[in-house]
C-alpha positions as CSV (number, residue, x, y, z in Angstrom):
1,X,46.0,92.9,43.5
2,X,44.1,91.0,46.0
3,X,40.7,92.6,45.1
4,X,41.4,91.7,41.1
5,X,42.1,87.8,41.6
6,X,38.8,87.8,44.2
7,X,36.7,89.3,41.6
8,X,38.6,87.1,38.6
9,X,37.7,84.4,41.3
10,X,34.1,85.1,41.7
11,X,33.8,85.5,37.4
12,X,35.6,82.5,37.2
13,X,32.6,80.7,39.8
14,X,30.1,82.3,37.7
15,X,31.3,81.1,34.7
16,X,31.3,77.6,35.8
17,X,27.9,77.3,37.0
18,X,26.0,79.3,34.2
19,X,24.9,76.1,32.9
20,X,23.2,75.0,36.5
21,X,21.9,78.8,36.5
22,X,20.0,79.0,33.2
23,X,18.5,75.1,33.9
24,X,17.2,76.3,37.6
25,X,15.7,79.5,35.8
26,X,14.0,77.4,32.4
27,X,12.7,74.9,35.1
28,X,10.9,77.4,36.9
29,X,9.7,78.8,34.0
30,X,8.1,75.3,33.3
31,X,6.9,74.8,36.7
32,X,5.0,78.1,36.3
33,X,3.7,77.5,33.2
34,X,2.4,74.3,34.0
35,X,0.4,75.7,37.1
36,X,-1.1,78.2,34.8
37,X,-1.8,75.6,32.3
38,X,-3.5,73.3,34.7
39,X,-5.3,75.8,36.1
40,X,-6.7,76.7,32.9
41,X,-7.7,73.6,31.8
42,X,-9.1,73.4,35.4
43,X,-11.5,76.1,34.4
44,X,-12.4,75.2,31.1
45,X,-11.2,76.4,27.6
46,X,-13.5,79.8,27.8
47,X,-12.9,80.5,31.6
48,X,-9.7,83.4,31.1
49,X,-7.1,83.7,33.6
50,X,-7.3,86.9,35.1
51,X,-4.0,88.4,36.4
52,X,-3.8,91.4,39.4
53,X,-4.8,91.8,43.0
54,X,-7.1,89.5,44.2
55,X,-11.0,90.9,43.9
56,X,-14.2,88.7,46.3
57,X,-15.9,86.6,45.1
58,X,-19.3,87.5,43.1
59,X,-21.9,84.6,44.7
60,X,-23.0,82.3,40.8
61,X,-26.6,82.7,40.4
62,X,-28.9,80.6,42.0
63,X,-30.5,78.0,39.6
64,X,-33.7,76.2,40.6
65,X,-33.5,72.9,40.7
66,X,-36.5,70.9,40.0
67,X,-37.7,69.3,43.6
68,X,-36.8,66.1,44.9
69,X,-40.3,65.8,45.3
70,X,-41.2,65.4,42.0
71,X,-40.6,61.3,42.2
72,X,-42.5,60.9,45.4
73,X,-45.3,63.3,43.7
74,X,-45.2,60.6,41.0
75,X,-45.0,57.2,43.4
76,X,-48.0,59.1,45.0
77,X,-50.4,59.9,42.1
78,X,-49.3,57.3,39.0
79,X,-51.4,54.7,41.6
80,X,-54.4,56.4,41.1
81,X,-54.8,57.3,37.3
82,X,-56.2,54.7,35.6
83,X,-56.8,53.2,31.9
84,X,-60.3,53.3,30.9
85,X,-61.0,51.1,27.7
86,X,-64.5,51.6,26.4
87,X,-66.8,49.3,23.8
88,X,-68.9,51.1,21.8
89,X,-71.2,50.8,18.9
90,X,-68.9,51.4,16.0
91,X,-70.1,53.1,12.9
92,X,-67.7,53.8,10.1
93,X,-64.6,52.6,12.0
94,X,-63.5,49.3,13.1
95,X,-64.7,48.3,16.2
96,X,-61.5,47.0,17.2
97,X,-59.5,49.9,16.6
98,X,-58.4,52.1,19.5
99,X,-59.4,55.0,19.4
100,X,-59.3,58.3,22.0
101,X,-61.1,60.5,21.2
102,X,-59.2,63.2,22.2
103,X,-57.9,62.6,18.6
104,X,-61.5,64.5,17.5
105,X,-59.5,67.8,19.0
106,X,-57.4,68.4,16.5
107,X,-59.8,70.0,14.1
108,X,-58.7,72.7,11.6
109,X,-55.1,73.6,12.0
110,X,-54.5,75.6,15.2
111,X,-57.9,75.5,16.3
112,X,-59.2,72.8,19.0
113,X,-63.2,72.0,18.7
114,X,-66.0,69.5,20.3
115,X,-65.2,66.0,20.5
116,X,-66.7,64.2,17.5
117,X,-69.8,61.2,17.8
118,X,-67.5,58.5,19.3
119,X,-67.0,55.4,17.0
120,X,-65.9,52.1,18.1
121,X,-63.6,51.1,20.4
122,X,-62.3,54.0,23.3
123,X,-59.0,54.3,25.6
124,X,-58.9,57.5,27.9
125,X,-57.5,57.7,31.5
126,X,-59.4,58.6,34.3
127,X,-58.3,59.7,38.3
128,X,-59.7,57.9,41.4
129,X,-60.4,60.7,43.5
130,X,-61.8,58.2,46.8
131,X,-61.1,55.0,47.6
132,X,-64.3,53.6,47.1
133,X,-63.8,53.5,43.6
134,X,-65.4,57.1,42.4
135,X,-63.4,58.0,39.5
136,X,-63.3,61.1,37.3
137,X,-63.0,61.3,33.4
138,X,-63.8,62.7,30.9
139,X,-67.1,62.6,29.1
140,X,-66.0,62.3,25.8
141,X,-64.1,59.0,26.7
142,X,-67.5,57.7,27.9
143,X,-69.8,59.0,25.8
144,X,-71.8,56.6,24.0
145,X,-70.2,53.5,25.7
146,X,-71.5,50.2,26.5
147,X,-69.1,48.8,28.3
148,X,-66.1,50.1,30.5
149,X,-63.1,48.5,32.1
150,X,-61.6,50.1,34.5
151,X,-57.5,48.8,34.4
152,X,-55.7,49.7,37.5
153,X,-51.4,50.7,37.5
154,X,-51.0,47.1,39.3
155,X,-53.1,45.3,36.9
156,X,-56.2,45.2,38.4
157,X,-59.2,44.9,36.1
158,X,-62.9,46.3,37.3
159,X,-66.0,46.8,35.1
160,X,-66.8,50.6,35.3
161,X,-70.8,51.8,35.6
162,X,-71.2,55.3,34.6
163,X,-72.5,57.5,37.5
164,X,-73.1,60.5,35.5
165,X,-72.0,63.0,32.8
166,X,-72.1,66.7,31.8
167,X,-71.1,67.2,28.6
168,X,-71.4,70.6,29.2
169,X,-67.7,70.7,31.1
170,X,-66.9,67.4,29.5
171,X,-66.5,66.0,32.7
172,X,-68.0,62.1,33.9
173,X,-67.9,60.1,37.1
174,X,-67.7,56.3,37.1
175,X,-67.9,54.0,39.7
176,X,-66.4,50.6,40.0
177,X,-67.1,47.6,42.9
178,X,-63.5,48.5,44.8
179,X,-63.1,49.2,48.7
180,X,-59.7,50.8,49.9
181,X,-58.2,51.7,46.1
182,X,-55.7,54.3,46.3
183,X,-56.7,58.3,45.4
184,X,-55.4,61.7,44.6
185,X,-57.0,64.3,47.2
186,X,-58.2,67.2,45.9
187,X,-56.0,70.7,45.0
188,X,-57.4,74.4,45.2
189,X,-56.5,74.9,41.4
190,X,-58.0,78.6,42.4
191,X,-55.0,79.1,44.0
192,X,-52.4,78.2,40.8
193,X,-50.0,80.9,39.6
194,X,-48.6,80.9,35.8
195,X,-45.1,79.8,35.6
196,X,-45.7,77.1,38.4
197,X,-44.9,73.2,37.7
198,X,-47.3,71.1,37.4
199,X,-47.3,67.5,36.5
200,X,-49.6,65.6,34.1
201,X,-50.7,62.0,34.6
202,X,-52.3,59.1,32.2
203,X,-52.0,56.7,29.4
204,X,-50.8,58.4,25.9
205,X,-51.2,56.1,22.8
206,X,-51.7,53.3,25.8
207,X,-48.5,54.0,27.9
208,X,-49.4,53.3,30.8
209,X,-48.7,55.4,34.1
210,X,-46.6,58.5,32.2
211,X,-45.8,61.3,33.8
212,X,-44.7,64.9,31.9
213,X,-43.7,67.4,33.7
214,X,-44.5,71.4,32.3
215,X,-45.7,74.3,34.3
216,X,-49.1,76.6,34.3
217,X,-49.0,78.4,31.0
218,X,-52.4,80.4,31.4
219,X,-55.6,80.3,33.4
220,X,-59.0,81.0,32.8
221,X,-58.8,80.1,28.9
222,X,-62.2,80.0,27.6
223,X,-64.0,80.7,24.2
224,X,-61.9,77.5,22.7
225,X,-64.8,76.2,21.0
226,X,-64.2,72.7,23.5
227,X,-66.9,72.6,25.9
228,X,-69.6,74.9,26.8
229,X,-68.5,76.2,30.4
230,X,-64.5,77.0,29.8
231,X,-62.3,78.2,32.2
232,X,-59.1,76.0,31.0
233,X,-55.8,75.7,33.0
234,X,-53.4,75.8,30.4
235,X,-50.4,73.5,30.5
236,X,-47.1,72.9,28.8
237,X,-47.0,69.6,30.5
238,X,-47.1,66.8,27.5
239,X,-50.1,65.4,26.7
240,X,-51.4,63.2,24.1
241,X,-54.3,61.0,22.8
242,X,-54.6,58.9,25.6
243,X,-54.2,61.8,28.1
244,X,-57.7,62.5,28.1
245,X,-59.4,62.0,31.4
246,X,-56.4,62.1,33.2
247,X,-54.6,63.6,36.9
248,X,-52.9,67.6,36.4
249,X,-51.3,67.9,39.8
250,X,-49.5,70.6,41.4
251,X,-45.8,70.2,43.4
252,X,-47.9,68.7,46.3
253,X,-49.5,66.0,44.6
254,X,-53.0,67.2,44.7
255,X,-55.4,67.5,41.7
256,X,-55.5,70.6,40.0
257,X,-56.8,69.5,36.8
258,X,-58.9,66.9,34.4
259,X,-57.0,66.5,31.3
260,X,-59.5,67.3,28.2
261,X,-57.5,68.4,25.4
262,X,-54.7,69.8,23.2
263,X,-54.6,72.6,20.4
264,X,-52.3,71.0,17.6
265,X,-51.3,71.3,14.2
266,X,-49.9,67.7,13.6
267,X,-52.3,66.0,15.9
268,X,-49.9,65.5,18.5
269,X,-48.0,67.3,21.1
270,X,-47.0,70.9,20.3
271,X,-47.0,72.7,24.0
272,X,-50.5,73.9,24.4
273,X,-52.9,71.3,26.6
274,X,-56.2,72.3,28.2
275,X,-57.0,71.1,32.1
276,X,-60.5,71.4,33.5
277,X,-59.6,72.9,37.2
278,X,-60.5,71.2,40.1
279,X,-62.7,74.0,40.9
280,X,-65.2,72.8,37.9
281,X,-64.6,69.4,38.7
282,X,-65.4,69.0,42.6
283,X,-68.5,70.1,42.4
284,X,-69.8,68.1,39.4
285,X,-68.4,65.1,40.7
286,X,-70.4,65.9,44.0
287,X,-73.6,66.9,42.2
288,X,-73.3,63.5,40.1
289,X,-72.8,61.1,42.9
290,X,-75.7,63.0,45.2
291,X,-78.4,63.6,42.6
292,X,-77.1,62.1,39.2
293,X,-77.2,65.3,37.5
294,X,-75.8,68.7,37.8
295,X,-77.4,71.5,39.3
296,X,-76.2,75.1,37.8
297,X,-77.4,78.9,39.1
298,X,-79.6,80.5,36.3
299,X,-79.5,84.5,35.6
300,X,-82.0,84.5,32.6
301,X,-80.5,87.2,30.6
302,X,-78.5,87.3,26.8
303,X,-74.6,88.8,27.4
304,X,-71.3,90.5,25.5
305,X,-68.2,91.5,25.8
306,X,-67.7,94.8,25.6
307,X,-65.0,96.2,23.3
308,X,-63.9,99.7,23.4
309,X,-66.4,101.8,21.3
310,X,-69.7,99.6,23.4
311,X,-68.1,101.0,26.8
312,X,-67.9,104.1,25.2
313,X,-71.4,104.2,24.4
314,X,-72.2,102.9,27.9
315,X,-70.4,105.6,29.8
316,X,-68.1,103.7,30.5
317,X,-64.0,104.1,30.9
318,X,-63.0,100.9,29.8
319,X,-64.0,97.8,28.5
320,X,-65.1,95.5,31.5
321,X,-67.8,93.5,32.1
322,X,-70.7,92.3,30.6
323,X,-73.3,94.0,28.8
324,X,-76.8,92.2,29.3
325,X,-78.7,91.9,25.8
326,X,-81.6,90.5,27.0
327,X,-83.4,89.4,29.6
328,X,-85.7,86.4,29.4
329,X,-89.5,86.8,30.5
330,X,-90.2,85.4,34.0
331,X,-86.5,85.0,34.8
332,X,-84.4,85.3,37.5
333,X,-83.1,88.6,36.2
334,X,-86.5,90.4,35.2
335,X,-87.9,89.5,38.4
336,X,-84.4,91.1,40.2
337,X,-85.0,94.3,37.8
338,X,-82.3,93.9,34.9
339,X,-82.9,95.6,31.9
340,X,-81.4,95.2,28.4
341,X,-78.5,97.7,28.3
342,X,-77.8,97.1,31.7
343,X,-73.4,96.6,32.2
344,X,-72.8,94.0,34.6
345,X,-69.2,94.5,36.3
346,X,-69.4,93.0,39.6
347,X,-71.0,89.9,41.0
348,X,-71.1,89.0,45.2
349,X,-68.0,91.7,45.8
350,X,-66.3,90.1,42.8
351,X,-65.1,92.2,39.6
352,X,-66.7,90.9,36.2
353,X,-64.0,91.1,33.5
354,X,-66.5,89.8,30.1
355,X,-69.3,87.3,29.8
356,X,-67.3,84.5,30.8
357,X,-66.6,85.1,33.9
358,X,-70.2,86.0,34.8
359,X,-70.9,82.9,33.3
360,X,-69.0,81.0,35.3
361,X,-69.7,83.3,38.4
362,X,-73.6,82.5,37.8
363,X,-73.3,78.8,37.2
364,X,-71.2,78.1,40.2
365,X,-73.6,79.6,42.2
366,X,-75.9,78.0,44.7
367,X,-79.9,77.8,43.8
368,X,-81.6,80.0,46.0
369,X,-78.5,82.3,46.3
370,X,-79.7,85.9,46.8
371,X,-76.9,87.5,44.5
372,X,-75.6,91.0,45.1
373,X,-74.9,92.7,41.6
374,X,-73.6,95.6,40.4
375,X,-74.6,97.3,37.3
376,X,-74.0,100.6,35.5
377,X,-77.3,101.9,34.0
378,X,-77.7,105.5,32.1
379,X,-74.2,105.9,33.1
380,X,-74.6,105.5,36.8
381,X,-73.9,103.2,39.0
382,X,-76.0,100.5,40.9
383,X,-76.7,97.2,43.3
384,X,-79.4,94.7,42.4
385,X,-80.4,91.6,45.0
386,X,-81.3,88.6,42.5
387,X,-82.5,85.3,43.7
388,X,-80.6,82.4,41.7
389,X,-82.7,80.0,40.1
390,X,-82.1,76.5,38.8
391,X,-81.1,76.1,34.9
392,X,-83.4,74.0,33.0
393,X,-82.4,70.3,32.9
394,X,-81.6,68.2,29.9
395,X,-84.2,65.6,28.8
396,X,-82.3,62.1,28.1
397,X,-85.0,59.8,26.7
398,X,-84.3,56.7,27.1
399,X,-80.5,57.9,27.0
400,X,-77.8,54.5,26.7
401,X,-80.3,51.9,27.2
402,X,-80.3,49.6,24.1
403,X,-83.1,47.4,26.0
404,X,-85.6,50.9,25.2
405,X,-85.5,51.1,21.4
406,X,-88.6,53.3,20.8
407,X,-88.1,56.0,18.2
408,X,-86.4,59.1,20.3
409,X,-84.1,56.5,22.3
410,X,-80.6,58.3,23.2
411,X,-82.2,61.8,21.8
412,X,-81.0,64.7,24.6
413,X,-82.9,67.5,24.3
414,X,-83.1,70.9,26.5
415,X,-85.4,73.6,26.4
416,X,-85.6,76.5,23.6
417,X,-84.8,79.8,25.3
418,X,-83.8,83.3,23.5
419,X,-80.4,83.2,23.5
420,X,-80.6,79.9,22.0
421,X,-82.8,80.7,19.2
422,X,-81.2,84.1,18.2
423,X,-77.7,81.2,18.3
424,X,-79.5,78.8,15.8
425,X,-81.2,81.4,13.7
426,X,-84.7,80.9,14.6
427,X,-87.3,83.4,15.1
428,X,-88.5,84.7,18.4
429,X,-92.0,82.6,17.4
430,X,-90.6,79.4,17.0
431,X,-91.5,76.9,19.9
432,X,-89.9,73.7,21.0
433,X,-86.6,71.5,22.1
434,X,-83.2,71.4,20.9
435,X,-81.5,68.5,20.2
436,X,-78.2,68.7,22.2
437,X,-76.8,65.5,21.5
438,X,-78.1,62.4,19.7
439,X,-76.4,58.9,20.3
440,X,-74.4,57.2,17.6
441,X,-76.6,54.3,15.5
442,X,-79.4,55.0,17.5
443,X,-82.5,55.3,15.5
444,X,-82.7,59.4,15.3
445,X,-79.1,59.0,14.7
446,X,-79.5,56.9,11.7
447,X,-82.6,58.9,10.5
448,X,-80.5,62.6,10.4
449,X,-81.4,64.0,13.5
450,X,-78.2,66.2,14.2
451,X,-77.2,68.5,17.5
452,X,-78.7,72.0,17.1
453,X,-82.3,70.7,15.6
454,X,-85.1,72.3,17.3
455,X,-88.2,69.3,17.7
456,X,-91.2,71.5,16.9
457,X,-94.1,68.1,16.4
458,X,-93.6,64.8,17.5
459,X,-95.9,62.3,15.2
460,X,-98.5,65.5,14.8
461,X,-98.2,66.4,18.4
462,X,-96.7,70.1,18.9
463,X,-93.8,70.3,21.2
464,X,-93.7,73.5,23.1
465,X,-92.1,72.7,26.1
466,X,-90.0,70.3,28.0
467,X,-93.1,68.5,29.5
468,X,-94.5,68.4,26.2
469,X,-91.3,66.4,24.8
470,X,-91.5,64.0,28.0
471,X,-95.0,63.0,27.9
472,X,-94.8,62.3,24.2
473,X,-91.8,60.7,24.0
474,X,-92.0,58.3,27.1
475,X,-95.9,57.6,25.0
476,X,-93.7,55.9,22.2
477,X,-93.7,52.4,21.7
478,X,-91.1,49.7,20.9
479,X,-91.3,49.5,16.9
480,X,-93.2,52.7,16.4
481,X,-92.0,55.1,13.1
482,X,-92.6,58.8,14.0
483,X,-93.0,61.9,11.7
484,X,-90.7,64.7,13.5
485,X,-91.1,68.2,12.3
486,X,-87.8,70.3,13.3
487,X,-86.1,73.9,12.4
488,X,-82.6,73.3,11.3
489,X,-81.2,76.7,10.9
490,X,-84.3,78.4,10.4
491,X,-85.4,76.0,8.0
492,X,-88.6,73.2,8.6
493,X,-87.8,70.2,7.7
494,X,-90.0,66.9,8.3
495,X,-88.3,63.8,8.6
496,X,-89.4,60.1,10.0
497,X,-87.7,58.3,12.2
498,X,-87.8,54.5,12.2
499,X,-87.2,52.7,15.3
């Protein structure tokens, strides 16, 4: 009976308290819930909540910042790229309107060509790469000009004086009266990897001191229809009219690059810029500021690419290297024993992958150079010693200098050699100069004289060399009208020239 009114006793307590029970048990329910809850909102909306035994933790994957550096790269270089605005003699354009011409890049739709005759007013960037006041542009945002001023990041104005230029990279060095100006050293752009940042310095459409940041697309573009020697770092850094001329510098801060120009559909930005590489540029910039010109190796011989069926038909494997064409009389090369039909593939212990790169090989070359190369003749293998000559300078008559207005004044001329001729459809008989570049409103200009004309007579006088073209030339007189008889593709044509 005792046992029955303890058990009614305890029912009885239970009873009671069911209410406290059931609130304890919903307000742990709640107190869970909201843990879970918070914790999931914690994570974020797509971050599940994963119930079990605990598991490690997998290490998140490593994401690669971009480098504190990159401001003090910036606080470094920016100093040192400057705004060149140009005055030139304007000719179907305002002379007040700014113009880069960088702009004359963006030819046919997705194909980049030559910078067009500069007209009017100019506004490029350029890089001071000592602090003497040597800087480095582009030629094409000096070509042609008559005046140049030279506008530092802090406002400093200078008047420029152009040193030299070589059209030929697109490359110029201008001078201004500075002392202790700040500079970008030099980079080894040999030494650049695709994929690595790289940061691009100058003055689109006028903005002065812009920085873009991208990385090394591709190196060793050539065959872009932009200059004659290419061997283009290719950027996806941003750059713009304006650009031209200026800094590409690597995550150290040195100068990798010249700015030149951009392939693009719209005529502005679309991810594909072009950088001369520091290992053009250094040595034209030395070359300028020693001797005012540049001085390039010569080979003397006609090249190709090879292309699969060629190397069959050469014995060879696969298609590398470069197959020599022809070979110019008294050359370099003939006197070194190349023959036409000869492969090159390897130049001083380097491999020759096409004509461009033995191009480049040969040009960087130093005069004088006796130059180990390898060849595969008759299907066989063999080394040849060749001493590198000098390539044939171009004539500039009386070049920028208004003050010399005779007939031929700002005519640039260079000597007629196979290759050229076979380029410009001329027969192998043909003697004379071709025109390489003719200045705007200059007197040939205005007569027709165009880039690619070969100058066979000057007033009568035949013209079968380039001492032939400078001793009658530099004969002209202020005033004088000459009779020119030239080969334009193949063609003779007379025309008269009025100075």
């Amino acid at each position: 009976m005792a046992l029955y009114k303890k058990e009614d006793a305890m029912s009885l307590i239970l009873y009671r308290n069911l209410g406290k029970i059931a609130g304890l048990i919903i307000l742990g329910a709640l107190v869970f819930v909201g843990v879970e809850y918070a914790a999931y909102s914690h994570a974020g909306a797509n971050t599940p909540i994963v119930a079990g035994p605990a598991v490690p933790a997998v290490p998140a994957v490593q994401r690669h910042e971009a480098a504190p550096g990159f401001t003090e790269i910036a606080k470094t270089v920016t100093p040192a790229v400057v705004n060149i605005t140009t005055a030139r003699v304007a000719r179907g354009r305002d002379s007040r309107e700014p113009h880069d011409p960088m702009e004359d890049f963006f030819g046919s739709p997705g194909r980049p060509r030559g910078p067009m005759e500069p007209r009017g007013g100019g506004m490029g960037s350029g890089v001071i790469v000592s602090p003497d006041g040597t800087i480095i542009t582009n030629n094409h945002v000096v070509e042609g000009a008559n005046e140049l001023t030279v506008t530092l990041p802090d406002k400093r104005e200078f008047k420029g004086k152009i040193v030299g230029t070589d059209p030929k990279t697109d490359l110029a060095v201008i001078k201004v009266n500075a002392t202790d100006l700040p500079y970008v050293n030099w980079g080894d752009s040999s030494k650049l990897q695709v994929g690595e940042y790289v940061l691009a310095v100058g003055n689109p459409f006028g903005l002065n001191s812009t920085v873009t940041l991208g990385i090394v697309s591709a190196l060793g573009r050539g065959r872009m229809g932009i200059t004659q020697y290419e061997d283009f770092i290719q950027t996806d850094a941003a750059i713009n009219p304006g650009n031209s001329g200026g800094a590409l510098v690597n995550t150290a801060g040195d100068l990798v690059g010249i700015n030149t120009a951009i392939l693009s559909r719209t005529g502005g930005y679309q991810g594909v810029g072009f950088a001369v590489p520091a290992s053009m540029a250094k040595p034209v910039v030395e070359s300028l500021v020693k001797t005012g010109k540049v001085v390039r190796g010569f080979l003397g011989v006609a090249i190709q690419d090879l292309n699969q069926d060629l190397a069959k038909s050469f014995g060879l494997t696969n298609p590398k290297g470069a197959v020599v064409s022809d070979v110019a009389e008294d050359s370099p090369a003939e006197r070194g024993g190349l023959k036409q039909g000869d492969v090159i593939v390897g130049y001083q212990g380097s491999s020759i992958e096409d004509a461009a790169a033995l191009q480049r090989a040969v040009t960087r070359t130093t005069v004088g150079t006796k130059a180990t190369i390898k060849v595969i003749r008759n299907g066989h293998e063999q080394e040849l010693a060749v001493a590198i000559g000098e390539q044939a300078d171009i004539v500039k008559v009386a070049g920028t200098d208004r003050a010399v207005e005779h007939a031929l004044a700002g005519v640039e001329v260079q000597s007629l050699d196979r290759q050229a001729a076979r380029e410009l459809g001329i027969g192998p008989k043909t003697q004379g100069v071709v025109v390489v570049a003719v200045e705007p409103d200059s007197p040939a200009d205005r007569a027709g004289v165009a880039q690619g004309d070969v100058i066979r007579e000057i007033a009568r006088q035949p013209v079968k060399s380039l001492k032939d073209y400078e001793k009658i030339a530099s004969s002209l007189k202020k005033g004088q009208d000459i009779l020119l008889l030239i080969n334009r593709r193949g063609a003779p044509l007379f025309i008269t020239v009025k100075a």
